[in-house]
N, C-alpha and C positions, 0 to 999 in steps of 0.2 A: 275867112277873116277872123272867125272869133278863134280858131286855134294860133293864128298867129299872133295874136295879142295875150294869148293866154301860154305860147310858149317864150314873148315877152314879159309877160310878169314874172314867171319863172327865172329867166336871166339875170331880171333886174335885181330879183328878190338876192341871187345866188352874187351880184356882183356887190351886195353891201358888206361893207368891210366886218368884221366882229371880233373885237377888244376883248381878249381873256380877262377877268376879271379874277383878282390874289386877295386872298385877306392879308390884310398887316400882320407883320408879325406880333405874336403878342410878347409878354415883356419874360416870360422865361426863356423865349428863343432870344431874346434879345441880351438877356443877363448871361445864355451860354454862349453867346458869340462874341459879347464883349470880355468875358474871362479867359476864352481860347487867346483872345487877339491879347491880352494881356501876358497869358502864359509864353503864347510864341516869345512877346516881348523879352518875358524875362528869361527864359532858355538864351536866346543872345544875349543879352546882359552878359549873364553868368559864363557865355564862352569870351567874352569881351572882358571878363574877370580875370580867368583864367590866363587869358592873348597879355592881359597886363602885365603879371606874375611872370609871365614868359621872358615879356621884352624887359623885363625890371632884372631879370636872372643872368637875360644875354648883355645887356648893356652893362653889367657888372664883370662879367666873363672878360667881354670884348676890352674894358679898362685893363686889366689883368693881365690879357693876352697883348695888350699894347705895351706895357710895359716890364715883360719879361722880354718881350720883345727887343726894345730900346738897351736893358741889361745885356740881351744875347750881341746885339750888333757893336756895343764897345767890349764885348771877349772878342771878340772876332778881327775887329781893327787893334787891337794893342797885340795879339796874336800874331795876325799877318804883319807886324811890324820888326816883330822878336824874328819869325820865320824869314823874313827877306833877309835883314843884318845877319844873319847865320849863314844864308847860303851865299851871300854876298863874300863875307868871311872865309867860306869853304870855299870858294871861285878863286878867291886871291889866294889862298894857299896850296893848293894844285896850279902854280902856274913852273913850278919845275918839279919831277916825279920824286916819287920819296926815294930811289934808288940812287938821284940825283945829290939829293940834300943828302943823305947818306955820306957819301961819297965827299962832297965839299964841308961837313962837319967840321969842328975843330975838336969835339967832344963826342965820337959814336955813341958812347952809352948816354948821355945824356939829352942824344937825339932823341935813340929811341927809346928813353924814359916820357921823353914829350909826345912821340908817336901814339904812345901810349894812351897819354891824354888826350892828344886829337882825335885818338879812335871813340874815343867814351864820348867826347865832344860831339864827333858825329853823329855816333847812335841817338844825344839827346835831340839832336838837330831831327833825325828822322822820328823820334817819340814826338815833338813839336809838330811837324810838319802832318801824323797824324792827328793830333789832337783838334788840330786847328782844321781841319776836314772833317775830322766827326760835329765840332760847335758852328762851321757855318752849313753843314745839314740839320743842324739842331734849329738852325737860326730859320733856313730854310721850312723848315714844319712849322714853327712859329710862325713866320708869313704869311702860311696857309690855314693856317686855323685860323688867324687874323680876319682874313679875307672871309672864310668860309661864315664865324660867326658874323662880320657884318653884314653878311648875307642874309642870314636868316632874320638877323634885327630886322633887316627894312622889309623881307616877307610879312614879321610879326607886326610891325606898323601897319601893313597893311592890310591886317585878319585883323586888329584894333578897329579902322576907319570903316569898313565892311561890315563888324557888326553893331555897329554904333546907328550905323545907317539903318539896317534893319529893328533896333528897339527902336529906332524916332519915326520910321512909316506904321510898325503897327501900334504902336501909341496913338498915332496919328490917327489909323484908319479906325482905331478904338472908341477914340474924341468924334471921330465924323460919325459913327453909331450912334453914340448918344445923344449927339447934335442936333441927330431928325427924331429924336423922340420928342412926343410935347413934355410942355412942362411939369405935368402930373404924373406921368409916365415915368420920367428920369427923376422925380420924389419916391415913386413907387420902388425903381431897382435899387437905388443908394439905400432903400429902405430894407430892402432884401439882400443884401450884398454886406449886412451889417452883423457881424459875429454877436453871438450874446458873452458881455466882457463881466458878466460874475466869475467871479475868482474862486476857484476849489482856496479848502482852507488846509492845506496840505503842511508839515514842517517840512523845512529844509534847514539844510546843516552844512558846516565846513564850507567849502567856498563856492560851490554850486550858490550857495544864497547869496550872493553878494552878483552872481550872473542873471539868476531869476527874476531878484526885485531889480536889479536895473531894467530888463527886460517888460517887465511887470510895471514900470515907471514910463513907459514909454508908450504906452498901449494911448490910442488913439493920436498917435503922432501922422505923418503924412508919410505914403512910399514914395521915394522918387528911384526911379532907375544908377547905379553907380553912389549912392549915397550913403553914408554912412555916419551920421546926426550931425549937430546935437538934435535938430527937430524934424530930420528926416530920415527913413533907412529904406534901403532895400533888404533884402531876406536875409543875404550875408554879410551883410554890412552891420545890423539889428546885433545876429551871432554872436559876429565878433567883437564888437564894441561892450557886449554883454560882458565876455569872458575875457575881455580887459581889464574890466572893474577887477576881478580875480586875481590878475596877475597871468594871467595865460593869452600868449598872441597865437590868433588864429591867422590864415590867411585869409582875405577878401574873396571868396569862391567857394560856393556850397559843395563844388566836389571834390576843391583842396581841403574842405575842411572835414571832408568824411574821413581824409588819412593824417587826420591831427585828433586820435584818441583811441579808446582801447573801444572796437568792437563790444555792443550788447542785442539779446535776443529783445524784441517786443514785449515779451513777458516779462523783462527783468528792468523797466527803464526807472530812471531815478528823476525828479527834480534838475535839472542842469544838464540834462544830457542834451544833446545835439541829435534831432529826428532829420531825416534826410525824405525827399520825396521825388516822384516822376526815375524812367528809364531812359537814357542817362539822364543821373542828377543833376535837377535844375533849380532847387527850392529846399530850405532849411530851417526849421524851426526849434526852439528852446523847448522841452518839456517841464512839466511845471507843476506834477502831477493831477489825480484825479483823473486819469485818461486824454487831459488837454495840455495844447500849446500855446505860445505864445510866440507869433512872427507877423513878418511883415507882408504883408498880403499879396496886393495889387495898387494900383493907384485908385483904384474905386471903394479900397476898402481900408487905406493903412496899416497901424501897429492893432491888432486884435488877437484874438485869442481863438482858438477852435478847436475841435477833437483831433485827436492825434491820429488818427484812420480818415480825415476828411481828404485826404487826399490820397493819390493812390502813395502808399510808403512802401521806401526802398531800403530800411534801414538804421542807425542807429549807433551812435558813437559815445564815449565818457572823456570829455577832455580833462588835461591836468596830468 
């Protein structure tokens, strides 16, 4: 009896359930989970920059192509108009043989002086009739490039909508991170997630300064995704808006904007240069010197300022 109850306590003991027990995260796991989910963010962005510049390129094309199009299709009807009246012409004139007209002449030489010109007549009639086969195969590739780029527009709309969707779920799942922290917690990260914004006291010259202090003028502004101020920017949108002021248009896209300047090493950057960051480029900041930047962060950290190595860097451009 007593091993029976004693290999009953044993059971009982083995059938209690037991709850793993996790420490909370603490807040620097929390600060690198919420800058991943941001970073994801803005790598779509920035291909959703790009998707724009695309369909802004094709929808331009495709006007274009529409109307070289509409050009080609009236050569083609005033052509085939010219070419039927001709052969029409030539039909009614072959209805008795030239050996025929010859012969009922009243003038032989004067026939075949007209022979003469019926011949040349013909040959234009056959230069026409090629011509008018080469422009409506002209007209013919026009239709198909037509087609082809309205193709790709609605593909590109929808590399647009796709990654749109992806910055708004990890934006989203970014917010839902910081949502379960308490409230001293999320003072804690915003507190750490805060660049220190003293300014090197560096000169700048020629028109980089007129990129910088705008830049420099914007610092603690708000990042929004796709934005591009007065009181808001994203990384490339900051950029560009900068080297407006200058007189230099950049495109909206940290990696269209790396092939709008002349190539510099790390060791030789200037004030105004355009620093590039992440494989593929996803993020772009002004330098400003002193070894620091000025760009648009994240949405946890806006318009701030940071070392020019705080991230990983891929690079380094001189627009102008």
């Amino acid at each position: 009896m007593t091993g029976l109850l004693g290999i009953a306590a044993i059971v009982s003991v083995s059938l209690v359930p037991t709850t793993p027990t996790y420490a909370d995260p603490d807040i620097d796991e929390v600060k690198a989970r919420v800058d991943t989910l941001y970073h994801q963010a803005e790598q779509a962005q920035e291909r959703y920059n790009d998707a724009k510049l695309a369909l802004d390129d094709l929808e331009a094309d495709l006007a274009t192509l529409k109307k070289d199009e509409k050009a080609q299709q009236a050569r083609v009807e005033k052509m085939s108009g010219a070419v039927t009246e001709g052969m029409a012409a030539q039909y009614e004139g072959q209805s008795i043989s030239t050996t025929g007209q010859l012969v009922l002449a009243d003038d032989p030489d004067q026939f075949l002086s007209e022979l003469t010109t019926l011949d040349s007549f013909n040959d234009a009639q056959a230069e026409a009739v090629a011509d008018f086969s080469r422009e409506a195969d002209k007209l013919d590739a026009r239709r198909a490039a037509t087609k082809a780029s309205a193709t790709e527009l609605a593909a590109t709309e929808k590399t647009l909508l796709k990654e749109k969707k992806k910055v708004d779920a990890k934006l989203a799942e970014a917010k839902d991170v910081l949502g379960k922290l308490e409230e001293k917690e999320r003072e804690r990260l915003d507190s750490a997630s805060r660049s220190d914004t003293r300014l090197p006291n560096v000169p700048v010259s020629g028109r980089a300064s007129a990129a910088v202090n705008y830049a420099l003028a914007q610092v603690g502004d708000a990042y929004v995704y796709g934005a591009a101020g007065p009181d808001a920017f994203d990384c490339s949108g900051l950029t560009m808006m900068a080297w407006a002021q200058a007189g230099v248009s950049l495109p909206h896209s940290s990696s269209a904007q790396q092939g709008s300047g002349t190539p510099v090493s790390s060791g030789n950057l200037q004030p105004g240069d355009l620093v590039f960051y992440y494989q593929p480029v996803s993020h772009v900041g002004i330098y400003i010197g002193g070894g620091r930047i000025v760009h648009a962060a994240n949405p946890s950290t806006g318009v701030t300022v940071a070392g020019v190595f705080s991230m990983p860097y891929s690079g380094a451009v001189r627009p102008g």
